[in-house]
N, C-alpha and C positions, 0 to 999 in steps of 0.2 A: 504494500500500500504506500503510497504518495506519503515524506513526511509533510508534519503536520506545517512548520513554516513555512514551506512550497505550496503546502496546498492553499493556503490563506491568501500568497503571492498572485497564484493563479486565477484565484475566484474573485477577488477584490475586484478586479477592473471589470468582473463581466458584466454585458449590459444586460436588465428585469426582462428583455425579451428573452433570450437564452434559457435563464433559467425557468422564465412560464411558459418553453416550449418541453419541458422534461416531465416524464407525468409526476403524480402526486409520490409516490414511493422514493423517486431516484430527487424531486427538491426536498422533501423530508431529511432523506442521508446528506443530502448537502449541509443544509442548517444546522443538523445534528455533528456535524464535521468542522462545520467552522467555529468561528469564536471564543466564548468561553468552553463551548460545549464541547468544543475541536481539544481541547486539552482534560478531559476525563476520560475515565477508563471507558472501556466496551463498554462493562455492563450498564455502567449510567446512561449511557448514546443509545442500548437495546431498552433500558427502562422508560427515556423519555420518547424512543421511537414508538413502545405502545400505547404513551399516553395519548400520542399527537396521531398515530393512526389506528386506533384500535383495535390493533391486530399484533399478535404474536413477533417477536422479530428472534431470529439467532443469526451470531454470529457471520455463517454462511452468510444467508440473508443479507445482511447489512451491506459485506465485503462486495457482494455481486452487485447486489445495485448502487454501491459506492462508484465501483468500475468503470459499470455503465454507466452513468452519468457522467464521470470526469471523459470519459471515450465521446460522449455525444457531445458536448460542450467545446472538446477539442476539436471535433469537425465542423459543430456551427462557427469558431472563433476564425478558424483555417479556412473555412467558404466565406466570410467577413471580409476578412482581413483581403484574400483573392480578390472580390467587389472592389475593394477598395483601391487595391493595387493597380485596376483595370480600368479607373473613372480619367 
């Protein structure tokens, strides 16, 4: 997994579209990964992930849609950034 300083680096700049194009599970693990929340153990990030989606989370869980999330956000940032380069 991404460390936690990197991943803070990386998500800062993203722009509210990106991440309200991710469905609900994969921006939950984001929020649950950044901030203060980005510095607590798993099981607090699995505890507050079933408060905020009411639904069971383990470990797996989290890791997987942690991935995919940071993967999908690096292809909207990389088709972006392309647009931009091409204007």
């Amino acid at each position: 997994m991404t460390h936690p300083d990197l991943r803070q680096q990386l998500l800062r700049g993203l722009k509210g579209e990106f991440l309200a194009a991710l469905d609900p599970d994969e921006r939950a693990v984001i929020e649950a990964s950044m901030g203060e929340m980005g510095n607590k153990p798993e099981a607090v990030k699995l505890g507050w992930l079933k408060m905020r989606t009411k639904e069971t989370w383990t470990k797996q869980r989290y890791t997987r849609s942690f991935n995919r999330a940071v993967e999908k956000l690096r292809r909207m940032v990389e088709t972006h950034e392309g647009k931009e380069d091409g204007e």
